[in-house]
C-alpha positions in Angstrom: 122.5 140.3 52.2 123.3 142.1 55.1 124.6 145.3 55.9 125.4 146.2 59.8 126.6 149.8 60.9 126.1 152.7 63.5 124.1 155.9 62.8 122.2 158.2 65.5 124.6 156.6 68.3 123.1 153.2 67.5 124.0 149.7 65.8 121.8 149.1 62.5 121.5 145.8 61.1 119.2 145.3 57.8 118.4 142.2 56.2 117.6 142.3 52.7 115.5 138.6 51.6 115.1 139.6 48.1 117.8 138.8 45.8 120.2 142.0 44.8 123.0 142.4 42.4 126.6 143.0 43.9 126.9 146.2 42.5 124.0 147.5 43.7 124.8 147.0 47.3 127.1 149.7 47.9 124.3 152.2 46.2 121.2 151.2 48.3 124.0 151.3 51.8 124.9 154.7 50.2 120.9 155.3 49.5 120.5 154.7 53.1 122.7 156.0 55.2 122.3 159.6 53.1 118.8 159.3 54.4 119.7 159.1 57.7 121.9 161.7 57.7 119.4 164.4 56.3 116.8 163.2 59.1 119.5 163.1 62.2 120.5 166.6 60.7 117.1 168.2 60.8 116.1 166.5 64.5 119.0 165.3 66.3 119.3 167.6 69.2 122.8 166.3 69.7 124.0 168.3 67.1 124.7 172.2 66.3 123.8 172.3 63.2 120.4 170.5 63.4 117.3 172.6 62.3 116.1 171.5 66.4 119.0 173.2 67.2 118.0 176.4 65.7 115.3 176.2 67.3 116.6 176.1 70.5 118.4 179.4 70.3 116.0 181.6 68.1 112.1 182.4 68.0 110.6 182.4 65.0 109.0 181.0 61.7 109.8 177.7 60.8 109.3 175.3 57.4 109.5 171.8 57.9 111.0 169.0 55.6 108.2 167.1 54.1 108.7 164.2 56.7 108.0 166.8 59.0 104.3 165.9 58.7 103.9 162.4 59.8 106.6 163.4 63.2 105.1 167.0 64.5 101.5 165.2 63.9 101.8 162.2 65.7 103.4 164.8 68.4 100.6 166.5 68.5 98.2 163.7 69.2 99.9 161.4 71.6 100.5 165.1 73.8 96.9 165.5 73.9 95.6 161.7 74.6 98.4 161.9 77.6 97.8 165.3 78.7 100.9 166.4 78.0 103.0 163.4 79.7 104.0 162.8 76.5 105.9 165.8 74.8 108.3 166.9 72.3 109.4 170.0 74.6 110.6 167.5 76.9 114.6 168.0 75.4 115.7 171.0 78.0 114.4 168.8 80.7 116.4 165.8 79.4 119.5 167.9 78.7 119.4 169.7 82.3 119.2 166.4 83.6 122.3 165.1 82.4 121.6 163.6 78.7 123.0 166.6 76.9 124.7 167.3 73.3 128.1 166.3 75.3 126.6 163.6 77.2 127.9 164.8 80.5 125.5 162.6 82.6 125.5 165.4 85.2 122.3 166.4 86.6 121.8 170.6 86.9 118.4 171.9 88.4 115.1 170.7 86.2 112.4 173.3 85.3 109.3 171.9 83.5 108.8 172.6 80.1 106.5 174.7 78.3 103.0 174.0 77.7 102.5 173.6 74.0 100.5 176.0 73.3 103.0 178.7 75.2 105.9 177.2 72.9 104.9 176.7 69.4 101.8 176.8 67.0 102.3 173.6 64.2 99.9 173.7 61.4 102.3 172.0 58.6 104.5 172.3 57.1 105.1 176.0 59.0 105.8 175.8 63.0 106.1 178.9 65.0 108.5 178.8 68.1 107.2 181.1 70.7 110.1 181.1 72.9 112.8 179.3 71.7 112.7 175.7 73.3 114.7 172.3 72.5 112.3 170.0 70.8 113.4 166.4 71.6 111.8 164.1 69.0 113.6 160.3 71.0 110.0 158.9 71.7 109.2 158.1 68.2 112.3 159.4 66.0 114.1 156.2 65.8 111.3 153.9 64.8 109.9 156.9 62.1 113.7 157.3 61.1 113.2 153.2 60.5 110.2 153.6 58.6 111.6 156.1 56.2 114.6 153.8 55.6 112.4 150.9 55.0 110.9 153.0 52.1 114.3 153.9 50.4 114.3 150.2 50.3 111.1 149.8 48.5 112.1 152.7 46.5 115.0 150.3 45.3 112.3 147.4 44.6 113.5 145.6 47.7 110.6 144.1 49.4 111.3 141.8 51.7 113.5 142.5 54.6 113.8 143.8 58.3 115.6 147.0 59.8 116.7 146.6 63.8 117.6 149.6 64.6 119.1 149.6 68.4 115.6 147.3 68.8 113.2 149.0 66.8 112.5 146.4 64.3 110.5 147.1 61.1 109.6 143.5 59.5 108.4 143.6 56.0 107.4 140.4 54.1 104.7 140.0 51.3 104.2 136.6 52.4 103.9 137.4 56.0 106.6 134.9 57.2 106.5 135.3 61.0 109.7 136.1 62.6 110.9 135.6 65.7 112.0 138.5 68.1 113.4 138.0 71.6 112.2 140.2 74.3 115.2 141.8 76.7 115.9 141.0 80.0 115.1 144.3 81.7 118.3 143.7 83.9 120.0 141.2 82.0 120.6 142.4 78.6 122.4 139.1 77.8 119.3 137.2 78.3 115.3 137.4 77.2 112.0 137.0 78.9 110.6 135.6 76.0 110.2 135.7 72.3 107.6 137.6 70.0 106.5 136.8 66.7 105.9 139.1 64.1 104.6 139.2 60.7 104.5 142.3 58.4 104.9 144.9 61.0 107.1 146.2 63.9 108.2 145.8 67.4 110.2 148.6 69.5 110.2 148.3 73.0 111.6 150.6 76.2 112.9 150.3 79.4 114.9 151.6 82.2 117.9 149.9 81.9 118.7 151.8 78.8 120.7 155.0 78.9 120.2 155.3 82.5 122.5 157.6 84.8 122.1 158.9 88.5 118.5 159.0 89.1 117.6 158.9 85.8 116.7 157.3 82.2 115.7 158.2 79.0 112.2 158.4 79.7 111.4 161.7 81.3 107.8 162.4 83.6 107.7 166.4 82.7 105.5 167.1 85.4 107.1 165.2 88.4 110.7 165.7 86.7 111.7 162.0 87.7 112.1 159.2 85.5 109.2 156.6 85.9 109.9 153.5 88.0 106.9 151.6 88.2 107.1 150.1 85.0 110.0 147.8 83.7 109.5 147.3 80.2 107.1 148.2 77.5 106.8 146.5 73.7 104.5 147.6 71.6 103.9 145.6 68.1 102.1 148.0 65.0 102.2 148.4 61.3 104.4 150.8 61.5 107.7 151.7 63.5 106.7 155.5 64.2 104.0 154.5 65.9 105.3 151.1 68.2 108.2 153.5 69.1 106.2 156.4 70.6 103.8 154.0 72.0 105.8 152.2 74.3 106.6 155.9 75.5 103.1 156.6 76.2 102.2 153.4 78.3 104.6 154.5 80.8 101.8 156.9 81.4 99.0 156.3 80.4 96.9 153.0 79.8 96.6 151.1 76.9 93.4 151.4 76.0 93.7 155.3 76.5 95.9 154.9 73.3 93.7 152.3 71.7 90.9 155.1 71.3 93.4 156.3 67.7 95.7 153.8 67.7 95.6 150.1 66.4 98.2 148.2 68.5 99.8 145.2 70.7 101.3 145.5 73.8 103.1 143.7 76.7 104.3 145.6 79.9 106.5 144.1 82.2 106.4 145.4 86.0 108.9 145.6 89.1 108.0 142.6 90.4 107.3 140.5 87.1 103.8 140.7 86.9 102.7 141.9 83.7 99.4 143.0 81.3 99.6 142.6 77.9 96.7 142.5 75.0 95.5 139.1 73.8 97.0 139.4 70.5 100.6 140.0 71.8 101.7 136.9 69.7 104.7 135.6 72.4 106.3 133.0 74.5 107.5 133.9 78.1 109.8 132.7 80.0 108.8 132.9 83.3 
């Protein structure tokens, strides 16, 4: 069974291995897609009535959903093992830039964001904005917001499938069946690199080429207010989505094995002129 849609300005497509009746499918898409729609409306920055939103325009004292934990936290931890070149304030420097609500694309003047500690206090589930600020959860939202689907599935008793959201891919497989995932172009999105095999776990991967306008891409340095050019592409293979997504994030900043200090992970990263570092058990073939 397969189910293919859009949600959060991406293309979803989720496998399902184990055997399901026909008239359950419509109530796990229906299972799923309601999830997605509480998380995008609690984080998405994109829209008004977003909790983020709120944030945005008024200080104050905050409660968080209960998957508020797991997102704020890992926030908190990758921000202080990159010194703050990884950061969740980072969504007024990424709207000013261009990639706004409307998606204008047109660059106005960039200020750097707040310190942390000069924007909020998290001890969860409560979060106290300081000065009202635009939290931009991108680095890891997608792949957590993959994790939590995967878990309505096994909620439904449906164990054996994989989630590709935009290319965060959450594999899950009792048996451990390897599958193979191919590893994009960085300026060929028609074409791969290579191909990576995973087992029970997930793959996300970032690069330049994606949402990219003017000067700019997704990824944002918030201390030299440019977008990073000296890396490619980054994949990152973990257990679980939230962290492979934020990951590949951080290693446009810092090294590896910075990250491997509190976090168990793979990686391959691809550089200008296709010379690349990756860990020795980055299961893949390359290309070239």
């Amino acid at each position: 069974m397969t189910f293919s849609f859009e949600a959060i300005g991406t293309h979803w497509t989720i496998d399902i291995f184990d055997q399901i009746s026909d008239s359950s499918e419509s109530d796990i898409l229906k299972s799923v897609k309601d999830r997605i729609d509480v998380y995008d409306k609690h984080y998405s920055r994109f829209r008004k009535d977003s909790l983020v939103t709120e944030m945005s325009q008024h200080a104050g004292d905050y409660v968080l959903p209960e998957d508020g934990e797991l997102l704020f936290s890992i926030y908190e931890q990758v921000y202080r093992l990159t010194n703050g070149s990884v950061t969740p304030l980072i969504g007024n420097v990424l709207s000013d830039a261009g990639y706004d609500a409307a998606y204008s694309f047109e660059p106005k003047a960039l200020q750097k964001p707040l310190a942390w500690e000069d924007a909020l206090e998290y001890v969860f589930p409560h979060v106290r904005i300081k000065k009202p600020v635009l939290i931009d959860v991108g680095a890891a939202g997608k792949g957590y917001l993959v994790d939590l689907v995967g878990g309505v599935l096994k909620e439904k008793g449906i164990h054996a499938f994989t989630i590709n959201a935009g290319g965060d891919i959450l594999h899950s497989d009792i048996s451990d069946k390897l599958i193979r995932v191919g590893l994009e172009h960085p300026s060929d999105p028609t074409s791969v690199i290579g191909v990576a095999h995973i087992g029970n776990e997930s793959i996300c991967g970032s690069a330049g080429n994606r949402r990219a306008w003017k000067q700019f891409h997704h990824i944002m340095d918030p201390k030299a207010l440019s977008s990073p050019t000296h890396i490619l592409s980054v994949w990152v293979i973990a257990k679980e989505a939230r962290i492979a997504d934020i990951l590949t994030t951080c290693l446009f900043f810092v090294d590896p094995e910075v990250m491997q200090t509190e976090f168990s992970f793979d990686y391959f990263i691809l550089y200008p002129d296709f010379s690349f570092k990756k860990s020795d058990r980055f299961n893949a073939e390359l290309f070239f």
